[in-house]
C-alpha positions as CSV (number, residue, x, y, z in Angstrom):
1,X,-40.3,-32.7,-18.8
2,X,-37.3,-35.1,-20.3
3,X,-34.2,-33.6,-20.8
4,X,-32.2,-33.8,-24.2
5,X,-29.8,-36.1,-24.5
6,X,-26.6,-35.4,-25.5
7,X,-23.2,-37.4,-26.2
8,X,-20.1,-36.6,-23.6
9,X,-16.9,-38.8,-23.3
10,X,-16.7,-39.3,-19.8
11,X,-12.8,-39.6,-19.8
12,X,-12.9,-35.8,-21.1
13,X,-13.0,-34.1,-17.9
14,X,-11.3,-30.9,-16.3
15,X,-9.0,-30.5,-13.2
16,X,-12.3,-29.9,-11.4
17,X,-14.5,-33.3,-12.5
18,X,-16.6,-31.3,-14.9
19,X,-17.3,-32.8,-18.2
20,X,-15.7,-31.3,-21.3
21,X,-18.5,-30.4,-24.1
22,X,-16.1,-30.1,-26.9
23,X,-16.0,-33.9,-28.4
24,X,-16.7,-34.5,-32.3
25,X,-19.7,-36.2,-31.1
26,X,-21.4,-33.6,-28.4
27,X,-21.1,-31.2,-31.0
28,X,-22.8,-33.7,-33.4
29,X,-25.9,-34.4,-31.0
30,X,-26.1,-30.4,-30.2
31,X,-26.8,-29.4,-33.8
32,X,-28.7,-32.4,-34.7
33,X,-31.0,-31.5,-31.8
34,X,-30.5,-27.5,-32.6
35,X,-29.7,-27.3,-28.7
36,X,-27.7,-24.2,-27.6
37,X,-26.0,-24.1,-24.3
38,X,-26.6,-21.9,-21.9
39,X,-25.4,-21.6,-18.0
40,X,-27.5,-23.2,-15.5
41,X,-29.3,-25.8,-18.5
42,X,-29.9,-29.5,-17.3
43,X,-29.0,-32.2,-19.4
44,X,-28.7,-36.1,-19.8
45,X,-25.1,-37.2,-20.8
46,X,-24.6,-40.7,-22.7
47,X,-21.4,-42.7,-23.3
48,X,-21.0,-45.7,-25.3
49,X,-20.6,-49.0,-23.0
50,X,-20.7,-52.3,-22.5
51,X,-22.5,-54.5,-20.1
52,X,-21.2,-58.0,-18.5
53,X,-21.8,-59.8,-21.5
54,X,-20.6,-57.1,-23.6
55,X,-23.7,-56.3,-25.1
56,X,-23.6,-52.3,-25.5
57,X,-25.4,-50.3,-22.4
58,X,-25.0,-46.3,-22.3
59,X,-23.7,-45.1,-19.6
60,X,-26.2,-41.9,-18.1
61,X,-25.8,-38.5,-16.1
62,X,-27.6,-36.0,-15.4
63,X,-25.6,-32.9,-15.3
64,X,-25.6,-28.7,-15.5
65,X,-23.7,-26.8,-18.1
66,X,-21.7,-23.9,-17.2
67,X,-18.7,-21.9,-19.1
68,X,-15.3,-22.5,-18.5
69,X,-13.3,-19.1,-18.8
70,X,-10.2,-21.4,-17.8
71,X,-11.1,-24.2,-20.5
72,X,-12.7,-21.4,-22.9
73,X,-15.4,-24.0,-23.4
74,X,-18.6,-25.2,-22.0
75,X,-18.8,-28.2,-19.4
76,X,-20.8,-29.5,-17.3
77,X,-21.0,-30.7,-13.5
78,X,-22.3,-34.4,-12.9
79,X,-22.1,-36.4,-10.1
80,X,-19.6,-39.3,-10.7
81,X,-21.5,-41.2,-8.0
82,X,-24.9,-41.0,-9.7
83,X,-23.3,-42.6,-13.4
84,X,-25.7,-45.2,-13.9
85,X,-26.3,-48.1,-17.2
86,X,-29.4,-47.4,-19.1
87,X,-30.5,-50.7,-18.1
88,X,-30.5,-50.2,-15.0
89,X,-33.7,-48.1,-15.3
90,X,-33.8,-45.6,-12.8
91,X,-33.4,-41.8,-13.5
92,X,-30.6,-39.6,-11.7
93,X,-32.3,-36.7,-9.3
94,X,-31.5,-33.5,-10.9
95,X,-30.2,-32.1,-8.0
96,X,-27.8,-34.7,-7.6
97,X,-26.2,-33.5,-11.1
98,X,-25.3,-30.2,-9.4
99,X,-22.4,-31.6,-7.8
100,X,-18.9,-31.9,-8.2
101,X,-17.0,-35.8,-7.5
């Protein structure tokens, strides 16, 4: 099964590495895609990037949402390890996505 894909600024993080679900355009890709977040769900994270020659290349994550009673908003938990170019072609193990940086 492929997971949705949803928009995340990956400079938008918590104290504890998680992503931050609350950008203009997350909220954009959720309601285009009539996605609503729920703990434990597994999704692909884009960014908008560039690669060598400056030729745009999104950068991809796989990560689990979860609320943040400290944040008051939902996030999710990627592994910064496993951030990969979508030209680079190969998929990020979900498990991998369950952990923190």
């Amino acid at each position: 099964m492929v997971k949705p894909r949803v928009y995340a600024d990956f400079h938008n993080a918590d104290a504890e590495g998680r992503l931050r679900l609350n950008c203009v355009g997350t909220i954009e890709d959720l309601a285009r895609q009539g996605i609503t977040l729920h703990k434990g769900m597994s999704l692909t994270f884009y960014s908008d990037d560039l690669d060598a020659g400056g030729r745009p290349d999104e950068l991809l994550a796989d990560g689990v949402v979860s609320f943040s009673e400290e944040e008051h908003c939902w996030v999710a938990a990627i592994d910064w390890s496993a951030i990969h170019h979508a030209s680079d072609g190969r998929p990020v193990p979900a498990e991998r996505a369950e952990r923190s940086p």
